[in-house]
N, C-alpha and C positions, 0 to 999 in steps of 0.2 A: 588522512582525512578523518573528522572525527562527525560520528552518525547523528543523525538529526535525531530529536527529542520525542517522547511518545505522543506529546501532544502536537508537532508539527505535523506527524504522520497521521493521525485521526485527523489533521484540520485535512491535506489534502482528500483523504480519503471521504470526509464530510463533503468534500467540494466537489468531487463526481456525481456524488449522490445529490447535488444541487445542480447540478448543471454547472460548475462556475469551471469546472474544468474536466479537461477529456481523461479516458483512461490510458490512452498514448502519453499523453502528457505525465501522469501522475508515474509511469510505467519510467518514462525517461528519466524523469526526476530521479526515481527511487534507484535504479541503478544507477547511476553515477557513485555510489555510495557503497552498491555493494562488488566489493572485489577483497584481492586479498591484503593491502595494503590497513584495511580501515581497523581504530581501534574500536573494539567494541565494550560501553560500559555497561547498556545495559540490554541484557538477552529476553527481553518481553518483547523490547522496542523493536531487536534485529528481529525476531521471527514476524513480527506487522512488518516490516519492512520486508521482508521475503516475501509475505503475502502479496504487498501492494505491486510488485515486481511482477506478479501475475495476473494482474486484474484483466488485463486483456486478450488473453488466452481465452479461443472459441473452442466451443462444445461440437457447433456445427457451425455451417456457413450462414446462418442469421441469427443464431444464440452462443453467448458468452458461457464459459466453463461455470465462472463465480456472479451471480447474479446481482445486484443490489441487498438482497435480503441478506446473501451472503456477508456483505460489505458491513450492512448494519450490525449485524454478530457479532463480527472481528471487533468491528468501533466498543460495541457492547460487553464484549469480553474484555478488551486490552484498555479499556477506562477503567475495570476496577481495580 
């Protein structure tokens, strides 16, 4: 399987932070992709993509580990 592009992973990760999708969702997506079979070419993309594989990982029972602000950083760093 070959891993989705830096800018596929910023759109999903854009997309939570819009509301246009959940973090389950973005969560299922991005594993599907991470195991041991996948080639990886480029290693900025895979560690956003490790991220994004976390997104829904709680803190507590009514707060999320990585927050939105978080979200926006990752986008923020891994665009330049």
């Amino acid at each position: 399987m070959i891993q989705p592009k830096m800018q596929t992973i910023i759109e999903k990760l854009t997309g939570v932070l819009n509301g246009e999708i959940s973090r389950d969702d973005v969560v299922n997506w991005s594993l599907q992709f991470i195991d041991d079979d996948m080639r990886i070419d480029d290693f900025k993309a895979w560690e956003l993509l490790k991220l994004a594989g976390s997104i829904d990982l709680y803190e507590s029972p009514n707060s999320y580990l990585y927050t939105d602000e978080d979200i926006r950083n990752w986008i923020s760093e891994y665009s330049n």
